[in-house]
N, C-alpha and C positions, 0 to 999 in steps of 0.2 A: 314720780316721787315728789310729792310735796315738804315745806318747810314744817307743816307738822304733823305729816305725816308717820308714825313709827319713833316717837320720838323729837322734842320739838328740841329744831337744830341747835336752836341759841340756848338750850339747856345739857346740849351733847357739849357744847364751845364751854359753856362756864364747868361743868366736870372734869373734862378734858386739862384747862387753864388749874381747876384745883389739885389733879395729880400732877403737875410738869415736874415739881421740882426731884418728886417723891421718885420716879420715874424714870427722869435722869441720873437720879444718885443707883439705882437700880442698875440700871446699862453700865455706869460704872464699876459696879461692882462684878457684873455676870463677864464685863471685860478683863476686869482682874485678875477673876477668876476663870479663865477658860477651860473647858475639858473636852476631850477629844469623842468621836463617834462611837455610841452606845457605851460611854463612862460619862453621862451628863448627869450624873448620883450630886450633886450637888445643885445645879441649876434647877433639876427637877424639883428638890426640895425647898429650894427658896421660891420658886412658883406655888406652887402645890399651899407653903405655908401663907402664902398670902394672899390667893382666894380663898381659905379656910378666914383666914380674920376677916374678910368680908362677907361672911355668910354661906359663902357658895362650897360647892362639895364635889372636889375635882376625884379622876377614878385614875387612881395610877395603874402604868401599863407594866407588864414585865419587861424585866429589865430598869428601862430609864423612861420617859415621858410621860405625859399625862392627857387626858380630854377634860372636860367641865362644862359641862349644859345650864343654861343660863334662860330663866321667861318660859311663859306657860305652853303645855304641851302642844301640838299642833291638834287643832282642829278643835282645842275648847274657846272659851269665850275672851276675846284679846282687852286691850286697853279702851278705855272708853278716851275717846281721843277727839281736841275740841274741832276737827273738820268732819267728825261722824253726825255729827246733827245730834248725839248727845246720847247715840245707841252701842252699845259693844260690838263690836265685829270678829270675825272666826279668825282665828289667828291662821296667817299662813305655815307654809312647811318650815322644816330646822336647815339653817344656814349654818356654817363652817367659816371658821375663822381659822388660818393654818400660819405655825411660828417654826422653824427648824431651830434648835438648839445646839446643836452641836459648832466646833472650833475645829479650825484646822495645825496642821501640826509642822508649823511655821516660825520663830522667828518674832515677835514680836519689835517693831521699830518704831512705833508712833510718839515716843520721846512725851507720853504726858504722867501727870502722877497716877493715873489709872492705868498705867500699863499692865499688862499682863505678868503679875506672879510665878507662872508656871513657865519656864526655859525650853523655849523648843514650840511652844503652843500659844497660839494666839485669837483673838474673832478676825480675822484675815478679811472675810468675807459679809460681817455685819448682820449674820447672826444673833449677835447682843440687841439690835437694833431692833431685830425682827422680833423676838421674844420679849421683849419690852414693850414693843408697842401692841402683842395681840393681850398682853398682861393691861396694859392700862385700857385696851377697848374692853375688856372684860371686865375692869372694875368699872368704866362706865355703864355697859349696860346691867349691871346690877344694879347701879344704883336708878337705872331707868325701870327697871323689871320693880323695884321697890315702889318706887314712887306713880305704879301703873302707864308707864309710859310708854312699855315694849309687849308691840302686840306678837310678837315669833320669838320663837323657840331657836336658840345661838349652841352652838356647839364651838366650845376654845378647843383648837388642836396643839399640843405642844410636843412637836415629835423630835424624835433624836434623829441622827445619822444621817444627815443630808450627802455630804460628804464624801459617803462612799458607796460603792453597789458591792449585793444590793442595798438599795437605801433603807432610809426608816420608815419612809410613806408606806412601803409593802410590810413592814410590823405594824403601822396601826392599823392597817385595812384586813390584817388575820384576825387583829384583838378585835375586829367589828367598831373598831372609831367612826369609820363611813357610816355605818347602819343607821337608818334613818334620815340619811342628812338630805337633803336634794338640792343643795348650789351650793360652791365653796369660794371663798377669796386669799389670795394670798398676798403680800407686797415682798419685792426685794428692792435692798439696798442699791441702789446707783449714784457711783460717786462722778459723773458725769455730766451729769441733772442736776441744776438748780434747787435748794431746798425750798420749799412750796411748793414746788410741778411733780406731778406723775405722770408717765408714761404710761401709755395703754397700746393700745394691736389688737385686732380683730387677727383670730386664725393661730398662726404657729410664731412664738416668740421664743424659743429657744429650741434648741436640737436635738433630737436624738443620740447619744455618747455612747459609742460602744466601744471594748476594747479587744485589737487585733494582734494577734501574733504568729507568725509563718515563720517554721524551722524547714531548712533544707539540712540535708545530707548527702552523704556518698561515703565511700572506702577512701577519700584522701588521697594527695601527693605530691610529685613536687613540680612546683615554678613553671619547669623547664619543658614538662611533658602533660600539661593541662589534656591531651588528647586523649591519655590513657587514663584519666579518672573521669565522674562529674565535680565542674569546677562550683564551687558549694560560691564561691565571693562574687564571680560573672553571673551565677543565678539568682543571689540575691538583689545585685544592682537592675538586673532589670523586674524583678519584682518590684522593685524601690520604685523604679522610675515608669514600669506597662502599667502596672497595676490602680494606679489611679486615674490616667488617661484611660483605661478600660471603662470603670465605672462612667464614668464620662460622659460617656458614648452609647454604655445600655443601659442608662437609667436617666430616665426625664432632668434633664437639664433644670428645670424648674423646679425641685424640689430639693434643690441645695446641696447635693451630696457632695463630702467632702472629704478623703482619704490622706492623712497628712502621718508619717512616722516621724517615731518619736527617740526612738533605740536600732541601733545594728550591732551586734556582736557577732565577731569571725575570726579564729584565727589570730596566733601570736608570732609568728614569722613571716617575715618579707620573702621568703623564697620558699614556704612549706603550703598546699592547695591546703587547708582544712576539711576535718568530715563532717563539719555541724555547721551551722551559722544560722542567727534568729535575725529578725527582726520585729519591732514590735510597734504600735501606733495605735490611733483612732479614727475610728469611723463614725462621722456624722450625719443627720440629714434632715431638715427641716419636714419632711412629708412622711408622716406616718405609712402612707398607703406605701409609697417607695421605700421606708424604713423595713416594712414586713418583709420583703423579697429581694433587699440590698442582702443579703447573707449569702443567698444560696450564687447570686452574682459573682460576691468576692469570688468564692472558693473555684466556680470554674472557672473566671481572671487567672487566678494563682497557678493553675492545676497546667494554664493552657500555657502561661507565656515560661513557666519552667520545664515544660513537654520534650524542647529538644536539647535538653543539657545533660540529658540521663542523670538525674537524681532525683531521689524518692524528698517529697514535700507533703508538710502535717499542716494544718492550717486549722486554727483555734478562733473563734469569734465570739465573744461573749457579748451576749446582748446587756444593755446598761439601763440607759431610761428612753421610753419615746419622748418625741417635742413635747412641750406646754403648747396645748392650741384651745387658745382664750377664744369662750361660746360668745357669739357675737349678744345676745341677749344681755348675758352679764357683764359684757365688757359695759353696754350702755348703760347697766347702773349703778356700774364703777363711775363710769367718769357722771354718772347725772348726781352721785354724791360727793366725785370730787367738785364739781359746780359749785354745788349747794353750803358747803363748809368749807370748800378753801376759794372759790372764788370761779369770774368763767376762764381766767387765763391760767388758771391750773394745770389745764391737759396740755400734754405736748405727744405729740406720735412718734412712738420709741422706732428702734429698729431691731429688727431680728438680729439673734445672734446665735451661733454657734455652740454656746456652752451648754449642757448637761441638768437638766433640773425636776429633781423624784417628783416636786409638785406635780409634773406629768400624770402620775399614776393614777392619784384621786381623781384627774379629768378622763378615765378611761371608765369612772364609775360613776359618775354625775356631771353636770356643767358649771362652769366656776372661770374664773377668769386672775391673771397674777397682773399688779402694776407692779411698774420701776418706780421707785421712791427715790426721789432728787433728795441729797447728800451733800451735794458740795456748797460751800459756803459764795454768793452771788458773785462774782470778779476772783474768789479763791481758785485755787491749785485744783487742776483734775485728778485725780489718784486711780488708782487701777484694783478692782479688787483681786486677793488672793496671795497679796504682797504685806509684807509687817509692817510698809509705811502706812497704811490706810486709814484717813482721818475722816471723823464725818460730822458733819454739823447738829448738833444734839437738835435743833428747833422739830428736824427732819421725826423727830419720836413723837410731839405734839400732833405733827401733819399725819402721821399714820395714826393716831389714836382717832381722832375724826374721822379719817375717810374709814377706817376699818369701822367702827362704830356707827355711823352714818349709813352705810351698806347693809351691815347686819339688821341696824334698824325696820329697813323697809319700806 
């Protein structure tokens, strides 16, 4: 990737610097305004209406979300571009730009005049951030596709429902949002990360979520004569406690798995066995390959370490999202465009982590790669997302319009 190649950089900077303000009042407003998973009927339309003013002709999905294709079709004749020696060249394939819209249904705490209007509902997790920024790299490469300066074909993804499973990545990949696309990028917010750095990772950067729930039973009784029932509360304790030492043990250590509960319900007497009692958690795991065949694991774990307490056990496991595992190709033109527009001390190498994210899905049908977008203000506060205190450094929307636009470029 050269400086002018796909768009010359220091004309992505002066675009970029012309929406900031527009931009940010924008994130303010979508923060305002939050709306919860598959009700983003409002977000949608203030997106929607403003790539229509700029020309472009976004396709709304059913329901809430949208796509919007942006520069000439793959395989006709691209920009004539001043390092081509003054020839047109074949436009490469269509690239994916991916924004999650949805809010979570939180609490709002951030104490600014753009707090969140809606009680209960907040961008907890910088969603606002994220939709804002794949909106301003989209009104930049417009205005590059205008001015003959983008030689590929951009697909804006604006999807709902991050939020929850299933997510919304698997509604836009039935409405055919994917088709055609062949790399995708995403950013999330990190308020952990200095604003100007992104984080990158070759491989798996977040986990597979899935969610667990194991109900025992029995005929119940009392206290006193646990012998003559199955005792439903001693078979759930050591569910609680066999059950993830199993995993452990038969599944590669290396690939992160993680079985952590979250709920136990049993029983409303101190002196009565109960006949029911749940428990319920998540199961994670950095390694897809071990994510396939962690299920059929749990269930004989469960099946075994409740074996001698005679009581009959259900055992539920829904699968959620596989990891994000960023294609090592794309990750390197992540960071050769974060280089190129935000500087070479830009990168910084994230860490894996634990948490759940649908972007997974699109990388099960093309390669693409997600960075962490530094958020926190340089010497300020760390913030935690998913929490209603969560603040974030507005510059942080600038730095994704570039890198996302720069990437797209080519």
């Amino acid at each position: 990737m050269t400086a002018t190649s796909g768009g010359s950089t220091a004309r992505i900077d002066q675009l970029a610097t012309r929406y900031a303000d527009e931009l940010v009042a924008v994130r303010r407003d979508v923060h305002a305004h939050p709306e919860v998973s598959r009700a983003e009927h409002r977000t949608t339309a203030l997106v929607a209406a403003r790539l229509r003013a700029a020309g472009l002709e976004p396709r709304l999905l059913e329901g809430t979300g949208l796509v919007c294709d942006i520069g000439p079709e793959p395989g006709a004749r691209g920009a004539v571009l001043p390092d081509d020696g003054g020839g047109p060249a074949p436009a490469p394939g269509r690239v994916a730009l991916r924004a999650d819209m949805d809010a979570l249904p939180v609490q709002d705490r951030c104490g600014l005049p753009w707090a969140s209007t809606v009680s209960g509902v907040a961008h907890a997790c910088g969603h606002d951030v994220h939709t804002t920024a794949v909106l301003g790299a989209g009104l930049v490469l417009g205005d590059l596709h205008a001015e003959g300066l983008l030689r590929r074909r951009v697909r804006l993804i604006f999807q709902p429902a991050e939020e929850v499973q299933p997510g919304g990545s698997l509604d836009v990949l039935a409405a055919g949002g994917l088709d055609g696309v062949d790399e995708i990028y995403a950013v999330h917010c990190d308020p952990k990360t200095d604003v100007g750095q992104v984080g990158t990772r070759i491989g798996p950067i977040t986990s597979a979520s899935d969610e667990v729930s194991v109900t025992i039973s029995s005929t119940g009784g009392h206290t006193s004569r646990p012998h003559l029932t199955g005792d439903v509360v001693y078979a759930l304790g050591q569910v609680i406690t066999q059950v993830p030492a199993v995993l452990g043990r038969r599944l590669d250590p290396r690939s992160g798995v993680n079985l952590t509960w979250g709920a136990v319900h049993a029983g409303s007497a101190h002196n009565a066995i109960p006949s029911t009692g749940t428990v319920r958690g998540t199961l994670r795991c950095l390694d897809v390959r071990a994510w396939e065949f962690a299920g059929q694991v749990l269930h004989d774990a469960v099946e075994q370490v409740v074996a001698p307490y005679e009581v009959e056990v259900s055992v539920h496991h829904t699968r959620g999202v596989p990891p994000v595992e960023n294609d090592e190709r794309c990750t390197g033109l992540l960071e050769a465009a974060a280089r190129d527009v935000l500087g070479p001390q830009s990168i910084v190498l994230t860490e894996q982590s634990l948490g759940g994210e649908d972007f997974a899905w699109y990388l099960t049908k093309v390669p693409g790669s997600m960075a962490r977008l530094g958020t926190r203000t340089p010497g300020g506060r760390s913030y935690d997302i998913h929490q209603g205190d969560l603040q974030v450094d507005e510059r942080a929307i600038g730095v994704a319009v570039r890198l996302l636009a720069r990437v797209a470029a080519g």
